[in-house]
N, C-alpha and C positions, 0 to 999 in steps of 0.2 A: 494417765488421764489425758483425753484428748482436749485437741484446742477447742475454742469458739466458732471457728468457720467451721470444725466436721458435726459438733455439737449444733447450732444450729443452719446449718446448710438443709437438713430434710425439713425443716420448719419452715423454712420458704417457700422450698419446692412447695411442700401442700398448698400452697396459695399460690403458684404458678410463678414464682421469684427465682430466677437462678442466679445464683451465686457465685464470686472466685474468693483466692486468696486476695488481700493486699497489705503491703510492707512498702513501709514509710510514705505513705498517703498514696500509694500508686498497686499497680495491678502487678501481683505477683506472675501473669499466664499471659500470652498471646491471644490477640481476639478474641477477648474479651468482651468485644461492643455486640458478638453476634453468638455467643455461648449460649448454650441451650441446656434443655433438661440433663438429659443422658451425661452430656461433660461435665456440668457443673455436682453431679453425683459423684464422678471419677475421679473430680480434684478433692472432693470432700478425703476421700481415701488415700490421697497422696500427699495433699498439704495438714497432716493431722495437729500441729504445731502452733498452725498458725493461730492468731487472737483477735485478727483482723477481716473485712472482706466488707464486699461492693456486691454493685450489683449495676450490668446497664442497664441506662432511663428506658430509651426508644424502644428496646426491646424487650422490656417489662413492663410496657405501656404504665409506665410513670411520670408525672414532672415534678421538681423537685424545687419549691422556691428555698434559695439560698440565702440567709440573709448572715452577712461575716461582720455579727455583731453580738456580745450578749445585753446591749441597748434593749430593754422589756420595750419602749415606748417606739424604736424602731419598725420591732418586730409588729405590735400591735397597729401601728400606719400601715404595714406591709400585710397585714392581714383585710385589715381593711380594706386597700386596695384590692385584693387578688382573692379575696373571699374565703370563708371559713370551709374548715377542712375537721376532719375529724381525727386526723392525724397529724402531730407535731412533734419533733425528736430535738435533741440538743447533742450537739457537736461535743466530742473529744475535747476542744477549747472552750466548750460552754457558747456556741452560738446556735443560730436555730436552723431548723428547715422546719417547712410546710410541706406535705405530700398532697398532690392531687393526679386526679385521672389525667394521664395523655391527652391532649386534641391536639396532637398534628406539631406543638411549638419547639424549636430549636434550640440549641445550646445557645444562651447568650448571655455573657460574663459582663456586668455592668451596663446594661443597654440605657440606663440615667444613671449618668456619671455622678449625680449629685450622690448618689445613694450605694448602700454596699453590699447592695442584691444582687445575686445571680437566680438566670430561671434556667434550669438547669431540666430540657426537655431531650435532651441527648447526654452523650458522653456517660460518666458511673457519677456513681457515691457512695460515701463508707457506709456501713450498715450497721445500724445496733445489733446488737452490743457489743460490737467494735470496740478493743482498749485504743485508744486515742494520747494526744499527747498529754494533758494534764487529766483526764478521767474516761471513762466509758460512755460513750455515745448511749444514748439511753431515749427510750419513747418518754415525751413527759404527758402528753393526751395520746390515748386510744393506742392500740397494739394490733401486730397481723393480721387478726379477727376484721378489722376495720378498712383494711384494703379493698376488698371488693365491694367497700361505699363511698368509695372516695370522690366526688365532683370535681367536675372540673374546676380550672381557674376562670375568673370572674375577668370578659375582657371587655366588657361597657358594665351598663346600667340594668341594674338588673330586672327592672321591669319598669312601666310606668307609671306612676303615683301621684297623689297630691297630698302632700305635709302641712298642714301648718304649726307651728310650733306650740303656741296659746292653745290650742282646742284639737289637738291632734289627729287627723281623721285620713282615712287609705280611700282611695277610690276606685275599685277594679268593675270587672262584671262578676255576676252571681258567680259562688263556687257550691262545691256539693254539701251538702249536711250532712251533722252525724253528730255525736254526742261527746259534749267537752268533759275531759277529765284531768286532772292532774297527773303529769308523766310517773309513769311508772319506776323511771330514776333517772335520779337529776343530781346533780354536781353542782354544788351552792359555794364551793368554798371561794370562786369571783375572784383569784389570784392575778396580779396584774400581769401581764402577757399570755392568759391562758382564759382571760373572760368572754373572748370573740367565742374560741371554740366551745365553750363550757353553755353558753347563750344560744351559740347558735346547734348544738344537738338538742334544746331543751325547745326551742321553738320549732327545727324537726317532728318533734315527737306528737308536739301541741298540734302541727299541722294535721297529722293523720286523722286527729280528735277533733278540731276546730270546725263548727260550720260556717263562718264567715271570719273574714280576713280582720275585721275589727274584735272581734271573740280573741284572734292568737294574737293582734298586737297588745292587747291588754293583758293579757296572762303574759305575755317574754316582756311585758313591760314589770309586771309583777315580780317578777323573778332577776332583772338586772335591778331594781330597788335593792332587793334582799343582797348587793353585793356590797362589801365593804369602799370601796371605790365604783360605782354605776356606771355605765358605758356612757357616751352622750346619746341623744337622742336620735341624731341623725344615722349613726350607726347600730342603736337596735331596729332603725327602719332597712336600713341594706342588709340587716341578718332575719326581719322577717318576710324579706320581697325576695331575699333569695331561697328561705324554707318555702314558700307556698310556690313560687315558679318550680322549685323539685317533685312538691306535692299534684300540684295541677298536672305537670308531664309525665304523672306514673314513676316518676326516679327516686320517690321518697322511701328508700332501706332503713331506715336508724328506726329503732325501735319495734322493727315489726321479724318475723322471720328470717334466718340468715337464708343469703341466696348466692351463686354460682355465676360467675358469668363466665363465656367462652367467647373467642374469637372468632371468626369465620372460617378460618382454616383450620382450627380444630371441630367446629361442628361439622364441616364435609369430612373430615378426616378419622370420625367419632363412631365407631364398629355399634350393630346393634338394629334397633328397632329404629326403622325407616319412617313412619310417624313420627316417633320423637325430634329427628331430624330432620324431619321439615318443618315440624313447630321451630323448633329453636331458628333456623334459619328464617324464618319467617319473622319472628320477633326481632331478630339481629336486626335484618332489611328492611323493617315498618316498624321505627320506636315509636310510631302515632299510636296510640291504641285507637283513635278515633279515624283514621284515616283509613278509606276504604282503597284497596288492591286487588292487583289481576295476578293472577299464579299461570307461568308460561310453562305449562307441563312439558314441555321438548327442552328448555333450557336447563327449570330448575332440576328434571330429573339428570339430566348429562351430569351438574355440578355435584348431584348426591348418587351417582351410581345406580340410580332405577330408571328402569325402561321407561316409556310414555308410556304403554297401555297399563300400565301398571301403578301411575301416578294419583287416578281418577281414584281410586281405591282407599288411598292415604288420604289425600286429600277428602274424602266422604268420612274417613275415621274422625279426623279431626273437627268435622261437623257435627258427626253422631255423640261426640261425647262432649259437645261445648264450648270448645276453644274458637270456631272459628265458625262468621254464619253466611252464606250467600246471602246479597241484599241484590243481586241483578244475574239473571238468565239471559247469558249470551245467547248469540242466535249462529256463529260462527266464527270465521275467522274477519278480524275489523270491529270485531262483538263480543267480548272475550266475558264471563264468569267474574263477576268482581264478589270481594268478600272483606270483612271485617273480622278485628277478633272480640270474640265475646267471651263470657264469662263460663269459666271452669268448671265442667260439671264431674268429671273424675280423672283421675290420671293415667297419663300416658304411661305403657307400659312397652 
């Protein structure tokens, strides 16, 4: 019977995670921080034994808040702080991490001394379901499936608002209409260190549905009542300022369609249909869906291996079928072809 790391080591890969051995909370393999697919398969076949394994942050586009406490009320400040995530695992010792998307942040081991957090945006981390020292590292919210919805960390304020406490009222500009429903599934059981997250996929979900921002604060107000312990108020307002800022940027996954994302250097690097690859690179390099852009047919074809005269082609596919619309007729060079993306009329093939 094989170990844990060769049993789940192809489980990660599918989500683009690669993996090593580790023994006694360290890296059984050499460079490690810069392992990639192809090796972390190779060790899968060599370390069959092992019970353990990691995975690097930086290079799995991971951060990892650490917090080296099984303190629930800890964990719960530190959630608050650093914003809800849909992914939460508990330590070998019984303490916690919060998983979110990379943006850029460092290894740094205590950076408030007061507190017993690491953000852990470099360096590894053990990986469920790691045997650990007093138990198995275990997902306690959301599993692999949930990685490639991960948000980032929260490093101000998440939008700007007006609360009053008596009469509780949000004040934004209009957002889109649509029809409010009750989520399709919701996790009610309001466990204390596990209400952030439980709240805040449920006001996700609401968002999609909500047509105004007073509609979702009333419904996730709805729903932290029904907790056995209720969140306070102030913090079901930072868990629905941060679902609608997702919802409004197009970044809202939870509840709808599972999706794929790729990196830069895997979409040029990505064999195939040359449309497809300039959509995706398009989207990578303009997350605005409202923001209107120029396409440098001499650059971006060098980066994806098609000739210029051959650009205009692709680029008119992904017109013809929806994704993308000219809203301005250059006239030359200094006068470039700007365009937007629009709405999907069939798929790329």
């Amino acid at each position: 019977m094989s170990g844990l790391f060769s049993e789940w080591q192809p489980r990660y890969a599918e989500i683009g995670i690669s993996t090593f051995p580790v023994r006694k909370k360290k890296p059984a393999v050499k460079g490690y921080l810069k392992l990639g697919a192809a090796t972390s398969e190779q060790l899968a076949l060599k370390f069959t034994n092992d019970n353990a394994f990691g995975f690097a942050c930086k290079r799995n586009r991971l951060t990892i808040l650490d917090v080296d406490t099984n303190d629930e009320n800890v964990f719960a400040d530190a959630l608050a702080e650093n914003g809800p995530t849909p992914v939460i695992v508990r330590s070998g010792s019984g303490n916690w991490q919060a998983w979110y998307r990379n943006n850029g942040e460092p290894r740094k081991v205590r950076p408030d001394p007061t507190k017993p957090i690491d953000i852990l945006g470099d360096g590894f981390v053990v990986a469920p379901p790691s045997e650990g020292s007093k138990a198995p590292y275990e997902f306690v919210e959301g599993s692999l499936d949930d990685i490639a919805n991960l948000p980032r960390r929260a490093t101000g304020p998440h939008t700007s608002l007006v609360y009053n406490r008596d009469t509780p009222s949000l004040c934004l500009s209009p957002l889109p209409k649509g029809r409010v429903e009750n989520p399709a599934e919701r996790n009610e059981t309001g466990k204390v260190g596990t209400r952030n997250n439980e709240l805040w996929r449920t006001a996700m979900i609401l968002a999609r549905q909500s047509n105004s921002l007073e509609q979702l604060m009333a419904k996730t107000m709805e729903t932290n009542r029904a907790f056995p312990e209720p969140l306070p108020a102030e913090e079901v307002l930072r868990i629905v300022a941060s679902a609608w800022e997702y919802e409004a940027r197009g970044e809202n996954w939870v509840g709808s369609q599972g999706r794929a994302t790729m990196a830069r250097e895997e979409i040029l690097a990505f064999p195939g249909s040359h449309t497809l690859r300039l959509y995706l690179l398009l989207k990578q390099s303009h997350r605005d869906p409202e923001k209107i852009f120029a396409i440098s047919q001499s650059e971006v074809g060098a980066m994806l291996g098609i000739r210029q005269q051959h650009m205009s082609r692709y680029i008119g596919e992904l017109m013809d079928q929806g994704y993308i619309k000219r809203v301005h007729t250059g006239r030359g060079k200094g006068d470039p072809h700007q365009y937007k993306f629009a709405s999907k009329a069939s798929p790329i093939g």
